[in-house]
Backbone as a printed PyTorch tensor [residue, N CA C, xyz], in Angstrom:
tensor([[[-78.7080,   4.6590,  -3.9810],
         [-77.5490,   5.2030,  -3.2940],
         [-76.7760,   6.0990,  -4.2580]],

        [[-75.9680,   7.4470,  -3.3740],
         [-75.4080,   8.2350,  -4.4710],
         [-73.8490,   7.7210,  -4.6660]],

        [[-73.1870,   8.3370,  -5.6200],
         [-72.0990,   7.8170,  -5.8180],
         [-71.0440,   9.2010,  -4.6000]],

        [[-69.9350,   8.9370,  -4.5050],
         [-69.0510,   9.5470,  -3.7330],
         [-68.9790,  11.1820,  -4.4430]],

        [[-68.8390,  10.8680,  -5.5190],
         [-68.4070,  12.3380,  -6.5560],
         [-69.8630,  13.3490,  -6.1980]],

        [[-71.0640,  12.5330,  -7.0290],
         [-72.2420,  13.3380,  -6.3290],
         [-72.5770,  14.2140,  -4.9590]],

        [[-72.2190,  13.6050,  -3.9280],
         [-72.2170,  13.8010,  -2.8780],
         [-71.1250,  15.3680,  -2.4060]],

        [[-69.9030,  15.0150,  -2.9830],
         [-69.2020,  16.2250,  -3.1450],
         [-69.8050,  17.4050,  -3.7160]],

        [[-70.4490,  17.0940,  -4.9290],
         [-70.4380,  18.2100,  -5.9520],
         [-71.9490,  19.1660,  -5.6120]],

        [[-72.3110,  18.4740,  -4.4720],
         [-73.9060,  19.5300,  -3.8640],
         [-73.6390,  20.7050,  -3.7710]],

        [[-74.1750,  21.8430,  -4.5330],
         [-73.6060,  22.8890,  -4.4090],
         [-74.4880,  23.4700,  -3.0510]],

        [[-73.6030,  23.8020,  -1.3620],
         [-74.3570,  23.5050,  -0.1000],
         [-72.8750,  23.4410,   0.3510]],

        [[-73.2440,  24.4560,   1.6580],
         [-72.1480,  24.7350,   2.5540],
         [-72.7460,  23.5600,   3.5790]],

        [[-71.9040,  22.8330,   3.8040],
         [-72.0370,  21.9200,   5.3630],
         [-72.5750,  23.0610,   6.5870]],

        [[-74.0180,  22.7120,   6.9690],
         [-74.5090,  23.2410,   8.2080],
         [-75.0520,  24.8110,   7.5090]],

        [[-75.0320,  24.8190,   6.1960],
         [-75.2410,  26.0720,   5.8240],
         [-77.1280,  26.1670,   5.3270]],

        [[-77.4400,  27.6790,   5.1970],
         [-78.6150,  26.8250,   5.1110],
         [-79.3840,  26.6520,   3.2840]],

        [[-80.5910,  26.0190,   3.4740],
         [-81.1990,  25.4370,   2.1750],
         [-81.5360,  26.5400,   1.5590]],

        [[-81.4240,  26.5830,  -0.2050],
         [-81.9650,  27.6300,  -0.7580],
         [-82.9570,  27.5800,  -0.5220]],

        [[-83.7020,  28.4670,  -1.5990],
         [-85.3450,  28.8320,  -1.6730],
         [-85.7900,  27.7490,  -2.9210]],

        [[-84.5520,  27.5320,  -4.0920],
         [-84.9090,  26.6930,  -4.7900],
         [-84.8230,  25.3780,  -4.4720]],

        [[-83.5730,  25.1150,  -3.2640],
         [-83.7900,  23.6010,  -3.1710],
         [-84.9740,  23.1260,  -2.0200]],

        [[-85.9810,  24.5790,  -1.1430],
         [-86.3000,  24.0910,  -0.5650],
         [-87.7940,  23.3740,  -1.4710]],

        [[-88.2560,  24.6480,  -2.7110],
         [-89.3080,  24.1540,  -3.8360],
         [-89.2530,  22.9100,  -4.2230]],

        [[-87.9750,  22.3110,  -4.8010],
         [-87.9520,  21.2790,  -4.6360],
         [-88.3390,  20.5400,  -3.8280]],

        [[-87.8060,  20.2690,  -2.5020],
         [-88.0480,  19.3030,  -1.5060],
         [-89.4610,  19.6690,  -1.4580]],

        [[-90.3010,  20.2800,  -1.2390],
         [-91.5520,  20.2780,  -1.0010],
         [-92.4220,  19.7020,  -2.3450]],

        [[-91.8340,  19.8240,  -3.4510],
         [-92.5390,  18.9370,  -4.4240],
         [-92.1710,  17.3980,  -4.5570]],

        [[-91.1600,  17.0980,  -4.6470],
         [-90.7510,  15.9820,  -4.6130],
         [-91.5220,  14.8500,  -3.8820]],

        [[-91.6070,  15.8410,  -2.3210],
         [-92.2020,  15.2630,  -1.1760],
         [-93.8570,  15.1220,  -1.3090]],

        [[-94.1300,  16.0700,  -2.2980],
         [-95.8110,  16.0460,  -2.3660],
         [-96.0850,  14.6400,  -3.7510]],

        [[-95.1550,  14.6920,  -4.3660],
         [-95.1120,  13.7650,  -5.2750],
         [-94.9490,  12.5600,  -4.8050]],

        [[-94.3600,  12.2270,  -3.4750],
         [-94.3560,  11.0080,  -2.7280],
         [-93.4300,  10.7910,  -2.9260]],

        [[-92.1020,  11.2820,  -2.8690],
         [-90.8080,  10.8340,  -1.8060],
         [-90.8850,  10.7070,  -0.7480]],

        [[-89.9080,   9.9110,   0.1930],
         [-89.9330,   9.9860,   1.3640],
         [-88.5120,  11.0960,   1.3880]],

        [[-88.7400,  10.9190,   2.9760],
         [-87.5790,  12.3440,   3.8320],
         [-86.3260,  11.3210,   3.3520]],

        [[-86.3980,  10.3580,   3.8890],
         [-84.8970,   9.1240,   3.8070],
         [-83.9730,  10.0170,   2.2400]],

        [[-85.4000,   9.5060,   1.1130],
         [-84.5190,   9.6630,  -0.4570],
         [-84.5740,  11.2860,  -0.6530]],

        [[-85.3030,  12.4540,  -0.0140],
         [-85.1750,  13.2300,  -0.2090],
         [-83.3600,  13.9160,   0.3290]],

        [[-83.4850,  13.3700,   1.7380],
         [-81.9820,  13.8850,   2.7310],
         [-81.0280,  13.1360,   2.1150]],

        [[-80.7580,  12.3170,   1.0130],
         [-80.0780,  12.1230,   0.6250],
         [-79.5750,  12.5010,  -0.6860]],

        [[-80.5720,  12.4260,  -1.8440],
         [-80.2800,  13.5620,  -2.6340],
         [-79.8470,  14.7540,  -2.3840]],

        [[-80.5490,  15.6580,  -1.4820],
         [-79.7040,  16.8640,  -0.8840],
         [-78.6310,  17.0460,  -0.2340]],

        [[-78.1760,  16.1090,   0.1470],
         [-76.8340,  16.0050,   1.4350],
         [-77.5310,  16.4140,   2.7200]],

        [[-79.0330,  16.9240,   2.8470],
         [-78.7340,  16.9750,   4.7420],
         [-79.3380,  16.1120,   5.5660]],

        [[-80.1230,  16.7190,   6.4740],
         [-80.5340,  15.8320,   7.7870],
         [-81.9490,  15.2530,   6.9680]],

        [[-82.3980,  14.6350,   7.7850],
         [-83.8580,  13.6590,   7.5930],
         [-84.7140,  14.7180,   8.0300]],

        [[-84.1780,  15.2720,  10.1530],
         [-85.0210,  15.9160,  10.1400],
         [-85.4730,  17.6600,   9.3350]],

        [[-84.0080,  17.9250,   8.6110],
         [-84.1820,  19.1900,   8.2000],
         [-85.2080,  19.0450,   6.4310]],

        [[-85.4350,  18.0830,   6.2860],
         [-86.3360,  17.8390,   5.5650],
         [-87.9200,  17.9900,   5.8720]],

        [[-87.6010,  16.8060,   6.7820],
         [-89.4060,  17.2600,   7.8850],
         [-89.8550,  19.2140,   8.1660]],

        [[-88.5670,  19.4550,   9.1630],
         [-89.0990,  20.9440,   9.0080],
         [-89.4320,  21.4970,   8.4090]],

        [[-88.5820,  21.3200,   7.1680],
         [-88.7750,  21.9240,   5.5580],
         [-90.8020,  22.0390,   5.4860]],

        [[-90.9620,  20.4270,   5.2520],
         [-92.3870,  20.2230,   4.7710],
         [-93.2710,  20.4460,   5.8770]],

        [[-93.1400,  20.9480,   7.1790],
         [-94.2200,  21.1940,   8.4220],
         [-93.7540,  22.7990,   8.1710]],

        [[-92.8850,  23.8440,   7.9510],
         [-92.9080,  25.0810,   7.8190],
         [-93.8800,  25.1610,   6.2740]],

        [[-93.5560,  24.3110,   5.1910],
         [-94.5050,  24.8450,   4.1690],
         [-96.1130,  24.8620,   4.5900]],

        [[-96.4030,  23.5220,   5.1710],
         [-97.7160,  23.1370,   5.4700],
         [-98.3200,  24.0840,   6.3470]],

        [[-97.9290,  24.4960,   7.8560],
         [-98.2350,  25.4280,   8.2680],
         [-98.0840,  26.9280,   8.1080]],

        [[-97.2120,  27.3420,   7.1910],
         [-97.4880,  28.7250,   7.0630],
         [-97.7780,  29.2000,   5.2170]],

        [[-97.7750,  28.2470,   4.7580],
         [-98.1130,  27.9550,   2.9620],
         [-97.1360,  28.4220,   2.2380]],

        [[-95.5840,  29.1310,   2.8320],
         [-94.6450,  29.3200,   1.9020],
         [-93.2930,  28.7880,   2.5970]],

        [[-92.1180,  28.6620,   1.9020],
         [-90.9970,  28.0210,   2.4760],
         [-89.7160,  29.3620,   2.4840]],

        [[-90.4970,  30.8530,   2.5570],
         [-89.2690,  31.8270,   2.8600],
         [-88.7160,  31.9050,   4.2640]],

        [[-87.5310,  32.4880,   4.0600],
         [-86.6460,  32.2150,   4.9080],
         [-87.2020,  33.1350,   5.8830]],

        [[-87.4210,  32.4790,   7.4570],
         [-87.6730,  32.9240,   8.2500],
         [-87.0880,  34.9290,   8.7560]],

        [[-87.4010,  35.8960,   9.5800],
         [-87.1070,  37.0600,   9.5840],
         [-85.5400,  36.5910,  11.0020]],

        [[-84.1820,  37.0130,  10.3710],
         [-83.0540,  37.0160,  11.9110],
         [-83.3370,  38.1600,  12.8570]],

        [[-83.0290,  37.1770,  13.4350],
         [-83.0470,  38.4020,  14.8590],
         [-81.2890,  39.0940,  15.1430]],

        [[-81.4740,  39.8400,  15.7380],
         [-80.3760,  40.6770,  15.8700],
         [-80.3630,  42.0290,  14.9320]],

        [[-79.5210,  43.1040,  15.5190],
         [-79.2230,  44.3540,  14.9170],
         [-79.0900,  44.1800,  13.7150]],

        [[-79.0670,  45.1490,  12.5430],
         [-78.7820,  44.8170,  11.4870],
         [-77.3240,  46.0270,  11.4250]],

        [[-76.5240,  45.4200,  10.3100],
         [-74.9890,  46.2940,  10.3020],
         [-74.8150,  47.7250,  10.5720]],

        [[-74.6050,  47.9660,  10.6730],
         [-74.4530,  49.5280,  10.7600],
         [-73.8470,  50.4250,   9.1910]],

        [[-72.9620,  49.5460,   8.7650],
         [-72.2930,  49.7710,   7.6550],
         [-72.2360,  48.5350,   6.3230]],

        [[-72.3000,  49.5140,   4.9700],
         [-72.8530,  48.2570,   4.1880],
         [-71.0160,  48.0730,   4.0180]],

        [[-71.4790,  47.0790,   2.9520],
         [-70.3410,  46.6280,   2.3290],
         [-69.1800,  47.5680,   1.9580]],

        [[-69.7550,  48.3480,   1.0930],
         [-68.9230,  49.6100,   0.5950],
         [-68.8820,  50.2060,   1.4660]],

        [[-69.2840,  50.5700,   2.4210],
         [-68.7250,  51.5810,   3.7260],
         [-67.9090,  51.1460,   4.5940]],

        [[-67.3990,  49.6020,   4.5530],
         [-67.1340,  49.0500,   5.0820],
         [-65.4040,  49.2790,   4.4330]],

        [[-65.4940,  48.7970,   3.2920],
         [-64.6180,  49.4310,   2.2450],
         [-63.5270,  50.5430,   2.3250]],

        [[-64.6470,  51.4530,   2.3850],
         [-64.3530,  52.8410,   2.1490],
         [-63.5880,  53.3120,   3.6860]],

        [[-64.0940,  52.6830,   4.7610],
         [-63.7130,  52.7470,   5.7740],
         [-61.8170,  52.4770,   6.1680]],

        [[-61.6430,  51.2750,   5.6080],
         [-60.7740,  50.7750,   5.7090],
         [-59.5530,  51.0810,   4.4770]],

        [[-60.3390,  51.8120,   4.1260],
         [-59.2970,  52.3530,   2.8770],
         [-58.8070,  53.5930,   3.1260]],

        [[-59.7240,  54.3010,   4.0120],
         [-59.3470,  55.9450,   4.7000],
         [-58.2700,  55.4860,   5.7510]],

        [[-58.6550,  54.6820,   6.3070],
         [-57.5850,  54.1270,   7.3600],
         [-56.2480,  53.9940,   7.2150]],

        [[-56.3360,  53.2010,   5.9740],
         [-54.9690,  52.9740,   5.7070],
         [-54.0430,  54.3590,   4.6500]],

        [[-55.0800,  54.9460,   4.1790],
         [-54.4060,  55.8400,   3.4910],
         [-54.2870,  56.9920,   4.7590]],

        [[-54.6950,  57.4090,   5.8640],
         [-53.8810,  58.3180,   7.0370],
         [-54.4250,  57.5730,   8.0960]],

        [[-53.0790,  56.8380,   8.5710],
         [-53.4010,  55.8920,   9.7390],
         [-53.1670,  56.8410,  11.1710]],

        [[-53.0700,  58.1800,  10.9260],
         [-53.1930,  59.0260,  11.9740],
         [-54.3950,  59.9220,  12.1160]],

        [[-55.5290,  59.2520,  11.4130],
         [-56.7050,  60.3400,  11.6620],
         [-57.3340,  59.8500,  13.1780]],

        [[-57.8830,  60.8710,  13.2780],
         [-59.1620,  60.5130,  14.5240],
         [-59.7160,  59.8480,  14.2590]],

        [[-60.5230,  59.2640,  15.2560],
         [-61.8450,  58.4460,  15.3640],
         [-63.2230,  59.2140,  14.2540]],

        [[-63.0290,  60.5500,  15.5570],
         [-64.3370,  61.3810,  15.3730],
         [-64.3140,  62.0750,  13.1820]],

        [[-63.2280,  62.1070,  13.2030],
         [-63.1090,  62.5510,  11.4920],
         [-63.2360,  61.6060,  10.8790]],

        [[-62.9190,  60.3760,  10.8730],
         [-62.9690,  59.1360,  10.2090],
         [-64.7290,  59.2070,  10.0170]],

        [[-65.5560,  59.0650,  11.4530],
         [-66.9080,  59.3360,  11.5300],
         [-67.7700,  60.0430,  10.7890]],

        [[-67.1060,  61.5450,  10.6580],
         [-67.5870,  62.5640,   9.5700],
         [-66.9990,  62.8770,   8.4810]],

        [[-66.1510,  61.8420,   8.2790],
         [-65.7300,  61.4220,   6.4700],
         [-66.8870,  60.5070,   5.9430]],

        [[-66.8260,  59.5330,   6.6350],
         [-67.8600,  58.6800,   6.4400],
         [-69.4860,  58.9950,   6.4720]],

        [[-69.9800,  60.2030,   6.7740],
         [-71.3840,  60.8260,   7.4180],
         [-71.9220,  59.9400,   8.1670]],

        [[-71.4810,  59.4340,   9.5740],
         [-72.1840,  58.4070,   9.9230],
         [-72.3420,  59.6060,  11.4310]],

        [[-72.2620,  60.7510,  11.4130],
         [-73.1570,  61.5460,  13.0080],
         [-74.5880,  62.5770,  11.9230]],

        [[-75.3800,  62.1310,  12.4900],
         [-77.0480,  62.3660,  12.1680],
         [-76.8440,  63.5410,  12.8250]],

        [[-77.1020,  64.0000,  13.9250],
         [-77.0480,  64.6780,  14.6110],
         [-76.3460,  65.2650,  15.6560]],

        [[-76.1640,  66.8020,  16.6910],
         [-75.5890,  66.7520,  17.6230],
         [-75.5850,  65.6760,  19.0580]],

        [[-77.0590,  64.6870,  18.8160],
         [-77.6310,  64.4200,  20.3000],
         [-76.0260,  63.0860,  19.9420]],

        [[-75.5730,  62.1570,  18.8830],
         [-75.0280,  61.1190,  18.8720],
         [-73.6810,  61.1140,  18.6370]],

        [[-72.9630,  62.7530,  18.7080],
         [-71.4920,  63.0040,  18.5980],
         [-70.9220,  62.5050,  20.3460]],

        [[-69.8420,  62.2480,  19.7360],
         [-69.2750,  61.2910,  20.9030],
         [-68.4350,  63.0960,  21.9350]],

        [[-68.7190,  63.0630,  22.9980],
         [-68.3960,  63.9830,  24.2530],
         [-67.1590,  64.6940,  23.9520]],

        [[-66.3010,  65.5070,  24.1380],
         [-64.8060,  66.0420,  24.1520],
         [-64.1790,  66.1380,  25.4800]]])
């Protein structure tokens, strides 16, 4: 059993997900003959997010993080930034100039109508 302090100090967002290193781990540990019980508890999570762990290594032979679905951003970090910094420095610009400060119109076909 772990002590209270341990348990705190998992570096692991609640519901967040497993690294790549803690999942290496769990898959060795487990080949070494742990069970899921002492594995989900050393780690802080589920029993069954252990199992998945070791049926995704077994069936596909690596433990990377699956591909998300959905759009990907439109704007990185720094544009994101940069965005919000034009904003506030003339909070009376347009839309459409804000747009082509930023170079985000490719072309005529994706300029927004007048």
């Amino acid at each position: 059993m772990t002590s209270f302090g341990a348990r705190i100090s998992v570096n692991r967002v609640a519901g967040g997900e497993i690294s790549v290193q803690q999942r290496d781990s769990i898959i060795s540990k487990a080949e070494a003959g742990c069970t899921t019980k002492e594995l989900a508890n050393e780690f802080g999570c589920l029993r069954r997010a252990i199992q998945k762990i070791i049926h995704r290594y077994k069936t596909t032979g690596n433990n990377l993080s699956r591909p998300r679905s959905g759009q990907p951003p439109k704007l990185s970090s720094q544009e994101k930034w940069y965005a919000y910094r034009l904003a506030r420095q003339f909070p009376k610009i347009e839309y459409r100039e804000m747009l082509q400060e930023l170079g985000l119109w490719l072309d005529e076909s994706n300029q927004p109508r007048v």
